[in-house]
Backbone as CSV, one residue per row, in Angstrom:
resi,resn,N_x,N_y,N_z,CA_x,CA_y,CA_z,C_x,C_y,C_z
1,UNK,33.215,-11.505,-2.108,31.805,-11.838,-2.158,31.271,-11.524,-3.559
2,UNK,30.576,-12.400,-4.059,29.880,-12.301,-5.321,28.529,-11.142,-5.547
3,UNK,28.675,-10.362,-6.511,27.364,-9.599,-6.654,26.416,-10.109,-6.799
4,UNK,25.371,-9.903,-6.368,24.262,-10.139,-6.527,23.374,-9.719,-7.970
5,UNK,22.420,-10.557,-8.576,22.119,-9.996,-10.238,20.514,-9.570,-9.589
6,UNK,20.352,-8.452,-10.083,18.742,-8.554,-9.844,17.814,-8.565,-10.973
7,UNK,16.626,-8.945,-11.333,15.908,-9.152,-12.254,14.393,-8.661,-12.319
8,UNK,14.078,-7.745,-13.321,12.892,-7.511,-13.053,11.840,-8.751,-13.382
9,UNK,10.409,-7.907,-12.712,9.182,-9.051,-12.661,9.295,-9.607,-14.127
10,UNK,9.117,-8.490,-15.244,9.378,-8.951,-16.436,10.405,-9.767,-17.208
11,UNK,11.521,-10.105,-16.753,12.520,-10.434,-16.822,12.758,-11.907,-16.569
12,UNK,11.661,-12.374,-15.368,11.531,-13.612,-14.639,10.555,-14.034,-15.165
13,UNK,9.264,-13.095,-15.838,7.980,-13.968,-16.355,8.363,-14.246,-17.885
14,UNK,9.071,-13.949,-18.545,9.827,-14.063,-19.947,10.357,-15.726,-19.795
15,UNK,11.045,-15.367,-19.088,11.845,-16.567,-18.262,11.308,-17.934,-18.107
16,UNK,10.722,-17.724,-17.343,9.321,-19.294,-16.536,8.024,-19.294,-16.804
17,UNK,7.610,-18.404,-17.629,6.566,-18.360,-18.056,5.923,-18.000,-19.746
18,UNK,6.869,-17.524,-20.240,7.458,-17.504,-21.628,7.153,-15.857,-22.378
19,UNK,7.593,-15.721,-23.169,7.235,-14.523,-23.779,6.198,-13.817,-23.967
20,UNK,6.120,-12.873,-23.835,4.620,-11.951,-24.175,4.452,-12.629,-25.630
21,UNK,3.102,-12.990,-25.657,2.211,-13.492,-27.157,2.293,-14.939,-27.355
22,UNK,3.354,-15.412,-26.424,3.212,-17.013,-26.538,2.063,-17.531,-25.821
23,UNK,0.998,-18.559,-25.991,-0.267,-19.336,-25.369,0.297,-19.367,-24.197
24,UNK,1.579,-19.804,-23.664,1.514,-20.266,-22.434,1.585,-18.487,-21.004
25,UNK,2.131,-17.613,-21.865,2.194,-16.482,-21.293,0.770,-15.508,-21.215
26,UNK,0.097,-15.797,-22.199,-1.584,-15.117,-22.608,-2.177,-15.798,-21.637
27,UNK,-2.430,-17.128,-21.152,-3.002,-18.004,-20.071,-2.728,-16.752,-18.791
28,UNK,-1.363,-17.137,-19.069,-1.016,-16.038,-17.488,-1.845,-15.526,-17.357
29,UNK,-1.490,-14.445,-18.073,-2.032,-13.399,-17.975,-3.379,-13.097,-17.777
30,UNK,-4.157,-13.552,-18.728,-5.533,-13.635,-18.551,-5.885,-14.578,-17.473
31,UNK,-5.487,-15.181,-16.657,-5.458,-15.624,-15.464,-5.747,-14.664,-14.523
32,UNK,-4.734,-14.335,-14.370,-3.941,-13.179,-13.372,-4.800,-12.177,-13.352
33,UNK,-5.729,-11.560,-14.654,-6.643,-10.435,-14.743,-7.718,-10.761,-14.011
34,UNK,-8.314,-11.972,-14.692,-9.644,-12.871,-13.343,-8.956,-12.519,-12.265
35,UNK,-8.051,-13.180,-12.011,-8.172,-13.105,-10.494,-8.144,-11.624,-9.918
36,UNK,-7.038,-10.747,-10.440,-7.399,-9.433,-9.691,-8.844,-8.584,-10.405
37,UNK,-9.462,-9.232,-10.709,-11.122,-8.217,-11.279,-11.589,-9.419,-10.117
38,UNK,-11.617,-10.478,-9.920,-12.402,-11.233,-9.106,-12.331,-10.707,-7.304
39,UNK,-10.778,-10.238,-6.714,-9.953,-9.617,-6.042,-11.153,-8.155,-5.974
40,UNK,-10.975,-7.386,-6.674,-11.811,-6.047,-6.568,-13.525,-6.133,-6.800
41,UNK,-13.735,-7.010,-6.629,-15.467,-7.927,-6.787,-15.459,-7.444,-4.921
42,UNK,-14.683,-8.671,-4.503,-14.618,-9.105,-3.266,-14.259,-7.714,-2.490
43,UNK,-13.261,-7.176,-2.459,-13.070,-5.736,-1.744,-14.130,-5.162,-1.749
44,UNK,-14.421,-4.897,-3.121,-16.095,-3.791,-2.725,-16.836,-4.393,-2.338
45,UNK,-16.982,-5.774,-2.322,-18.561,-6.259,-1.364,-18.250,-6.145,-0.212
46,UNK,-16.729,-6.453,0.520,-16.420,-6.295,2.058,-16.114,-5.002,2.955
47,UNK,-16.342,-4.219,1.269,-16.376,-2.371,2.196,-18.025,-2.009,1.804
48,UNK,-18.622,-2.709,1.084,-20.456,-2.552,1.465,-20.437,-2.829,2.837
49,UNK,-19.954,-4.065,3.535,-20.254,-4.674,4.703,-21.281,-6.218,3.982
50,UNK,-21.344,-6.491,2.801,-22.182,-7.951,2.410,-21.580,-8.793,2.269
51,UNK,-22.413,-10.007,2.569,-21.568,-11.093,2.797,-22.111,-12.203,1.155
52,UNK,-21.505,-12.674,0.975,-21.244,-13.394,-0.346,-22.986,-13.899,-0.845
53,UNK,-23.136,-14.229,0.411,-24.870,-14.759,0.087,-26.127,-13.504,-0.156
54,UNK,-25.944,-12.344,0.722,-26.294,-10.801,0.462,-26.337,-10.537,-0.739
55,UNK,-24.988,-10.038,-1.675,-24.522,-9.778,-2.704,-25.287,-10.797,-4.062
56,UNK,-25.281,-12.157,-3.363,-26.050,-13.082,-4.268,-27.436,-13.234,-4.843
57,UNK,-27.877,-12.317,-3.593,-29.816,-11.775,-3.479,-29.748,-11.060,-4.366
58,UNK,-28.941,-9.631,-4.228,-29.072,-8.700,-4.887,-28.814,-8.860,-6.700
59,UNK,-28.226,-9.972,-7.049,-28.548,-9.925,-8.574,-28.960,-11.396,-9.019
60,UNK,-29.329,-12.048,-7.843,-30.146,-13.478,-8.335,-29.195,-14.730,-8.636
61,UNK,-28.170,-14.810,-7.772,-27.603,-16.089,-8.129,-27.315,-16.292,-6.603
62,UNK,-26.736,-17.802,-6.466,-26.454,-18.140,-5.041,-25.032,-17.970,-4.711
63,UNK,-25.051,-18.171,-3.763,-23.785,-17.553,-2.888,-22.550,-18.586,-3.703
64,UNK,-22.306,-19.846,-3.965,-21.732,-20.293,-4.782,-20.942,-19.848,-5.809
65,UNK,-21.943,-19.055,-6.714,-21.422,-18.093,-7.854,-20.836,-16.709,-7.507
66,UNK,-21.106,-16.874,-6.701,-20.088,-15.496,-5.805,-18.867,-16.216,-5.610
67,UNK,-18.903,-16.839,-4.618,-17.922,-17.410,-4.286,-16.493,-17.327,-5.822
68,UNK,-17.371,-17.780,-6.677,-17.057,-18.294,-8.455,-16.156,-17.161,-9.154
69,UNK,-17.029,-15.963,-8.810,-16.579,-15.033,-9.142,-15.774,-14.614,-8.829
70,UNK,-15.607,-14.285,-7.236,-14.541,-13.700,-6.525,-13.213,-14.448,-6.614
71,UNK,-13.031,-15.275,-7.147,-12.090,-16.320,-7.169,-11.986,-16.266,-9.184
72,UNK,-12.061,-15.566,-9.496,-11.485,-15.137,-11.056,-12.447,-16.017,-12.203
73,UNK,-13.211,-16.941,-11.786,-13.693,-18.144,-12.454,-15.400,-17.341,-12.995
74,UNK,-15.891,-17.839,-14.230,-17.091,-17.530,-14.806,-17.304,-16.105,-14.813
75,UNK,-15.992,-15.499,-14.920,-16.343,-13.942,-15.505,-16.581,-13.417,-16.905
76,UNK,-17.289,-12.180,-16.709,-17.998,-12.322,-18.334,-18.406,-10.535,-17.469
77,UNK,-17.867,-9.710,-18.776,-18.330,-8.441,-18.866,-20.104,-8.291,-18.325
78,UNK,-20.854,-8.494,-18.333,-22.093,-8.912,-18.212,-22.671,-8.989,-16.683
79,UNK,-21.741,-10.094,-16.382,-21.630,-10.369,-14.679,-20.945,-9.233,-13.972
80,UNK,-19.499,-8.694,-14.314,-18.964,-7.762,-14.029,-19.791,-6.381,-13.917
81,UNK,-20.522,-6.551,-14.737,-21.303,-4.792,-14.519,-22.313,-4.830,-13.211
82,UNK,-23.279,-6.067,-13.582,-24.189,-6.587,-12.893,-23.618,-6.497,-11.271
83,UNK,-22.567,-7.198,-10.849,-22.147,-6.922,-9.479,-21.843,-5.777,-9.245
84,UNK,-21.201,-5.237,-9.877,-20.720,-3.446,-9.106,-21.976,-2.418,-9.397
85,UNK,-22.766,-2.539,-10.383,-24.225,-1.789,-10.359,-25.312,-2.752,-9.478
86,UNK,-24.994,-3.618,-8.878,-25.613,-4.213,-7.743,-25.391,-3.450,-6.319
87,UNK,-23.483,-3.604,-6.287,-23.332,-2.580,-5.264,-23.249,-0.929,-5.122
88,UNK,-23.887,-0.363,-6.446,-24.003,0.697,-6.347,-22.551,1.479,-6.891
89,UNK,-22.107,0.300,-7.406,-20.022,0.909,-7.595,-20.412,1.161,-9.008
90,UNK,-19.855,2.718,-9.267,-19.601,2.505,-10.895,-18.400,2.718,-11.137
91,UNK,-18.107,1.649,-12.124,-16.785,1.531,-12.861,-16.596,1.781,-14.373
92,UNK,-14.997,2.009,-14.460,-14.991,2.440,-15.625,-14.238,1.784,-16.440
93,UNK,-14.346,0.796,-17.578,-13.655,0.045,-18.533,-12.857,0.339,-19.525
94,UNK,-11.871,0.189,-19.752,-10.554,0.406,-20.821,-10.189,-0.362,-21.170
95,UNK,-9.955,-0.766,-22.315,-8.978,-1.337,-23.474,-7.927,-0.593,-24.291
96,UNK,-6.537,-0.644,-24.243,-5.818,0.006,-24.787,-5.449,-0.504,-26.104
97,UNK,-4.454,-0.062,-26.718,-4.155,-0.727,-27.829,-3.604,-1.997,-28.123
98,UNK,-3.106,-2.396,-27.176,-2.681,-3.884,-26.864,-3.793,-4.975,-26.370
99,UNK,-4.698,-4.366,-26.230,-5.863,-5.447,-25.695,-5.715,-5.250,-24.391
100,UNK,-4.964,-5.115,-23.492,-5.225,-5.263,-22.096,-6.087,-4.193,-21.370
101,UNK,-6.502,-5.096,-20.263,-8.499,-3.982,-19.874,-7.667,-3.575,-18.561
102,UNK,-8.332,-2.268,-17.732,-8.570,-1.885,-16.721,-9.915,-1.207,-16.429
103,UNK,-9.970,-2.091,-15.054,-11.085,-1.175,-14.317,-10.658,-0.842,-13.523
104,UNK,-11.846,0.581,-13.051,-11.562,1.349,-12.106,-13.079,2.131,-11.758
């Protein structure tokens, strides 16, 4: 029986998605960040208990742009604060030396 090769995540996104610093790998990525900051939008509004149109009162846009948000699309530091100091969440922003952000 043949061994099996295993490959890390990094290993496979090099691969099919191209090198760290190439356009087509930065897309990823900055993809991938929307969506999980859009991902932790949505968690904290569904452990408030609000529902997309609620959340939409509370900083003046319609449920639509929620929707927008939570789904990685029309994010902007700005909006980002605005929703979690809407829900009362404070978070905390990082940039490391590579450019890449975390919140928390």
């Amino acid at each position: 029986m043949e061994e099996m090769k295993f490959y890390t995540l990094e290993e496979i996104e090099d691969k099919h998605i191209g090198q760290k610093g190439t356009p087509g790998r930065d897309k990823y990525e900055d993809e991938l960040h929307s969506f999980l900051i859009g991902e932790a939008i949505k968690q904290a509004r569904q452990s408030k208990n609000l529902t997309q149109d609620e959340l939409g009162k509370l900083i003046g846009v319609q449920k639509a742009q929620i929707s927008r948000i939570e789904n990685g699309k029309n994010l902007t530091f700005s909006t980002i604060a605005k929703v979690f100091k809407a829900m009362g969440i404070s978070v905390r922003l990082e940039i490391d030396n590579l450019g890449k952000v975390a919140l928390w």
